[in-house]
C-alpha positions as CSV (number, residue, x, y, z in Angstrom):
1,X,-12.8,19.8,-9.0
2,X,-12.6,21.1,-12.6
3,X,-12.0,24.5,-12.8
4,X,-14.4,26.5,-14.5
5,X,-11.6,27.9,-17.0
6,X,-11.2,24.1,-18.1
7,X,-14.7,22.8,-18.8
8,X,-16.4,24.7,-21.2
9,X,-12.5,23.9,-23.0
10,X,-12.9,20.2,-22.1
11,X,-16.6,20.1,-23.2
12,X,-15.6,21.7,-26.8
13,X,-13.1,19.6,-27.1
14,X,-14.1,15.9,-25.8
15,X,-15.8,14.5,-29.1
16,X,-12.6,15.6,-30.9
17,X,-10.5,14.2,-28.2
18,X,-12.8,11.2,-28.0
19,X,-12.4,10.4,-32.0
20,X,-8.8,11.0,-32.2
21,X,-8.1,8.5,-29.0
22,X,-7.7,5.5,-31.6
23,X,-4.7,7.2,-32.4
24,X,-3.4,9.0,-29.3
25,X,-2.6,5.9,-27.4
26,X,-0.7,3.6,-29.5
27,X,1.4,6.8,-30.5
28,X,1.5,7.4,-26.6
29,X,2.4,3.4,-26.4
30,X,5.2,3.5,-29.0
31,X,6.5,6.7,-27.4
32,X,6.8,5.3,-23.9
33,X,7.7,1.8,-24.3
34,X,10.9,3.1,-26.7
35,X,12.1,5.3,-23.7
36,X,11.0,2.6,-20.8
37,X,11.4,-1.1,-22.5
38,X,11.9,-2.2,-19.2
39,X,7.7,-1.4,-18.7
40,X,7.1,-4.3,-20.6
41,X,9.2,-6.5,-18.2
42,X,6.5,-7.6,-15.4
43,X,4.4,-4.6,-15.7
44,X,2.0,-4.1,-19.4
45,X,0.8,-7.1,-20.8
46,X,2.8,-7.7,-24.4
47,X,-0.4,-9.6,-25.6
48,X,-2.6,-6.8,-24.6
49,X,-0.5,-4.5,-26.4
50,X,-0.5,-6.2,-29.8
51,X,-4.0,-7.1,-29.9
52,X,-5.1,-3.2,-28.7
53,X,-7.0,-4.0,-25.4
54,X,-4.6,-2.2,-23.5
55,X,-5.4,0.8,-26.1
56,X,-8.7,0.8,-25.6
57,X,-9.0,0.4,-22.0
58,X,-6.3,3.8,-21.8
59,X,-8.7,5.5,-23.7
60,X,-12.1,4.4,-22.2
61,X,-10.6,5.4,-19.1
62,X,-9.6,9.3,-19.9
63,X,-13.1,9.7,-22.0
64,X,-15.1,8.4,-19.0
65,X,-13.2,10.8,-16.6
66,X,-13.3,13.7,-18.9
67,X,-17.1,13.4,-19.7
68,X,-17.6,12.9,-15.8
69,X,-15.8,15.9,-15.2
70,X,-18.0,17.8,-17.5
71,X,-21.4,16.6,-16.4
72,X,-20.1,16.8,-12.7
73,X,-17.1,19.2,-11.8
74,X,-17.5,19.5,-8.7
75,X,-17.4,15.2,-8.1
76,X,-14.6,12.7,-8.9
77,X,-16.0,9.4,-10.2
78,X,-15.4,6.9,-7.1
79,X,-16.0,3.7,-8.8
80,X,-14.8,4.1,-11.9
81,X,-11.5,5.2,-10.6
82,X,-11.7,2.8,-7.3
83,X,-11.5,0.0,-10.4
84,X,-8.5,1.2,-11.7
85,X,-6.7,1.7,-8.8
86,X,-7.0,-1.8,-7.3
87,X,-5.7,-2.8,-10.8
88,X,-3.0,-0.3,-10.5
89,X,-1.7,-2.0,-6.9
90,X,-1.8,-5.4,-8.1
91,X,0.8,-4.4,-10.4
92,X,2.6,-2.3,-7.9
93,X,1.8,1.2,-10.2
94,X,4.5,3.7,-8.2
95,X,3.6,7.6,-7.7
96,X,6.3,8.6,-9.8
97,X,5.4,6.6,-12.9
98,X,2.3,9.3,-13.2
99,X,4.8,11.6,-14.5
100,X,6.4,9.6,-17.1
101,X,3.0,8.5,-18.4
102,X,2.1,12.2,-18.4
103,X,5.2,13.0,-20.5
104,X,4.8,10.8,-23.2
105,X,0.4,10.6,-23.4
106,X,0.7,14.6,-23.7
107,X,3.9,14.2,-26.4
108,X,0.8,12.1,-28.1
109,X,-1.7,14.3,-28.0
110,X,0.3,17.0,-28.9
111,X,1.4,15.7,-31.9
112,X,-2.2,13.7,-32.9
113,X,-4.2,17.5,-32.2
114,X,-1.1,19.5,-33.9
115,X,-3.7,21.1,-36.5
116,X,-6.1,21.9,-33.3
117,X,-4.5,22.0,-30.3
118,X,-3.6,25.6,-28.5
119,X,-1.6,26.7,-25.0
120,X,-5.6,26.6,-23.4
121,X,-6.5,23.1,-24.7
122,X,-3.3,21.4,-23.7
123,X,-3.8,23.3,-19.9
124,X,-7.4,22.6,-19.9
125,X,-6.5,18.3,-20.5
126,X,-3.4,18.7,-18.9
127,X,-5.8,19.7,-15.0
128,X,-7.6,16.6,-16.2
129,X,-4.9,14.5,-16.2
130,X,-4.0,15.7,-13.2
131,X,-7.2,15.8,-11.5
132,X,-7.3,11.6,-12.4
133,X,-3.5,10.6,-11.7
134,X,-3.7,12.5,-8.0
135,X,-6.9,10.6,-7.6
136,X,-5.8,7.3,-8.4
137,X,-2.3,7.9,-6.4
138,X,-4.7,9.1,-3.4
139,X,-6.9,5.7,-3.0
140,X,-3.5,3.9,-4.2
141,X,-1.4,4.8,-1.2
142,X,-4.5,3.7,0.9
143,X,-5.0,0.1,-0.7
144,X,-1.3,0.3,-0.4
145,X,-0.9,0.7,3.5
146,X,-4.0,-1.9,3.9
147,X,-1.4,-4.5,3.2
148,X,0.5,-6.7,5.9
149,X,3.7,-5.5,4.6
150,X,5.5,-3.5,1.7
151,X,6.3,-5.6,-0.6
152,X,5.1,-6.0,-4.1
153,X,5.8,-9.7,-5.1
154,X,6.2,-12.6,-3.4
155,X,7.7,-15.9,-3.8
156,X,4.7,-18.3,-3.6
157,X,5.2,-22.6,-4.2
158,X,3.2,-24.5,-6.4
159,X,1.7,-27.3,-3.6
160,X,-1.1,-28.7,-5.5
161,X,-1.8,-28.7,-9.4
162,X,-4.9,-30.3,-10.2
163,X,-7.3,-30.6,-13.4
164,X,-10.3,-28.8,-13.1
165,X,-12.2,-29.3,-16.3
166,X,-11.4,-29.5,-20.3
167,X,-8.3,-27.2,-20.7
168,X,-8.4,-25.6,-17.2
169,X,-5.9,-26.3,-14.4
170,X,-6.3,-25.4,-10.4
171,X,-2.8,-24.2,-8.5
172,X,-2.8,-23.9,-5.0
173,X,0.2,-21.9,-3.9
174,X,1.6,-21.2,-0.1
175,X,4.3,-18.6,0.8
176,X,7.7,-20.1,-0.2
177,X,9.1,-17.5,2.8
178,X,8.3,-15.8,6.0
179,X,7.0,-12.3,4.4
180,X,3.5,-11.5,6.2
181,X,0.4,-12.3,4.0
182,X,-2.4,-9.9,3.4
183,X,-5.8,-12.0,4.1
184,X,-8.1,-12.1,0.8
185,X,-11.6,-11.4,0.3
186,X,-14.1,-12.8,-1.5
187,X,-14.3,-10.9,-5.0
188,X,-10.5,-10.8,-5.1
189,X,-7.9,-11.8,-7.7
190,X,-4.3,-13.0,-7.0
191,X,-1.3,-11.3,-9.5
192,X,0.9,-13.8,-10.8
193,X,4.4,-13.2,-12.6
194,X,5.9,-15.7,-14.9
195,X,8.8,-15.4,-16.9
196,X,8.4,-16.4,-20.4
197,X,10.5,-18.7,-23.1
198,X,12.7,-15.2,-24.2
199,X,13.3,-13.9,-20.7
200,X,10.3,-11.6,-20.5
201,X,8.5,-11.5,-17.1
202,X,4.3,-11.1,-17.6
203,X,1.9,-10.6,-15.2
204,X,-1.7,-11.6,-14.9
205,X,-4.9,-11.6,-12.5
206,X,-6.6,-14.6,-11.6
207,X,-9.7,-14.9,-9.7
208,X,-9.1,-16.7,-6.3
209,X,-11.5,-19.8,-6.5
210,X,-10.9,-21.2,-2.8
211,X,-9.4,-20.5,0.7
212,X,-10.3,-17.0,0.0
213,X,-9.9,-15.9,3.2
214,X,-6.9,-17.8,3.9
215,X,-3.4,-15.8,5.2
216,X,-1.3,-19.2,3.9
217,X,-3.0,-20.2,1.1
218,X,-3.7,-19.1,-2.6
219,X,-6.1,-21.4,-5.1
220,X,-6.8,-19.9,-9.0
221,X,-8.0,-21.8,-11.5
222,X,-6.8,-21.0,-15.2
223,X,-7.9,-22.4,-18.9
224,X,-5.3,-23.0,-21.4
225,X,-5.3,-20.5,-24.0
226,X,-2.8,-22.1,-26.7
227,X,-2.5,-18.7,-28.3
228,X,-1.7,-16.9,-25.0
229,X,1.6,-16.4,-23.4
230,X,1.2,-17.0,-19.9
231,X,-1.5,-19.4,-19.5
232,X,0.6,-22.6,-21.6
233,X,3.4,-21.6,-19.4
234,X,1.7,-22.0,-16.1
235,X,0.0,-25.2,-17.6
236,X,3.0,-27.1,-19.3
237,X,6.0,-25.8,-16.9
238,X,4.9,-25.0,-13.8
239,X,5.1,-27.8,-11.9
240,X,3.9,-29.1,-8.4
241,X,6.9,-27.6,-6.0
């Protein structure tokens, strides 16, 4: 719930906020990846960082809760947040990473606001940081504790590699050890970690195509984007075993 010390702040201050956002998070970016290289290694995408999606969807995300908050206080926006959170746990997103996020986004806006901001405005965004991260770490810990065991990735072998179209290939993948598999549901995506050419590990979510409610089995189907990182290495490396 938003306090009502914070709103009428937060409702004064969104469209600011909301125009200044193009510049908050690649300052908030810069800032964090400098301290915590080792982010990039398996966690954000690289090509998502250079091209800005990753940007934009930081800052979508805060102006959609803020201007939630403001039309609702008393509600916390289920679906929006339930959205981000199952992206969050396909990554394996841990509790304490909320704070360094929070360390470095509010270093950002500190220093993007310095001709505007006061003690009430960084309090006022600081309860709606808050209010989101606890959220998210709230539904997290329960998609969390769904699974059939604690582990965040997996080793998984290549069984099948098959065409599936111009520029698309189909990988069917079964648990290279004895770790307990989480059953899929339809509507689901798998995470997959490769390790690029320079030693950099990148993940990305594919939609499960078959078998989806297999315990044994994984089946994605990918299309070759020669400009993309992870995509030619799954199609010219990976191989079959």
């Amino acid at each position: 719930m938003l306090s009502e010390k914070s709103r009428p702040i937060i409702e004064a201050t969104l469209p600011l906020v909301g125009e200044r956002l193009g510049r908050i998070t690649p300052n908030f970016y810069s800032r964090l990846f400098a301290a915590h290289p080792e982010l990039l290694h398996g966690l954000f995408s690289r090509a998502n960082q250079r091209n800005g999606e990753q940007q934009k969807a930081l800052a979508g995300s805060i102006a959609a809760f803020a201007s939630a908050l403001v039309a609702n206080p008393d509600l916390v926006p289920e679906t929006m947040l339930s959205r981000i959170a199952n992206k969050h746990t396909s990554l394996g997103i841990t509790e304490d990473q909320y704070d360094i996020v929070y360390k470095y986004l509010f270093e950002a806006i500190a220093e993007e606001l310095a001709d505007v901001i006061t003690a009430e405005i960084a309090e006022a965004w600081t309860e709606v940081y808050w209010l989101m991260a606890n959220a998210l770490i709230k539904i997290e810990k329960g998609l969390y504790a769904q699974q059939a065991n604690d582990k965040m990735w997996m080793p998984w072998q290549v069984v099948e590699k098959n065409p599936a179209g111009t520029g698309a290939m189909t990988f069917v993948l079964e648990p290279a050890d004895d770790t307990p598999v989480t059953a899929a549901r339809p509507g689901q995506f798998v995470s997959v970690k490769v390790q690029l050419p320079d030693g950099l590990r990148q993940v990305r979510q594919y939609s499960l195509s078959a078998d989806v409610d297999s315990t044994d089995r994984r089946v994605f189907t990918t299309k070759l984007d020669d400009g993309g990182e992870v995509s030619p290495v799954l199609h010219r490396n990976v191989q079959v075993g």
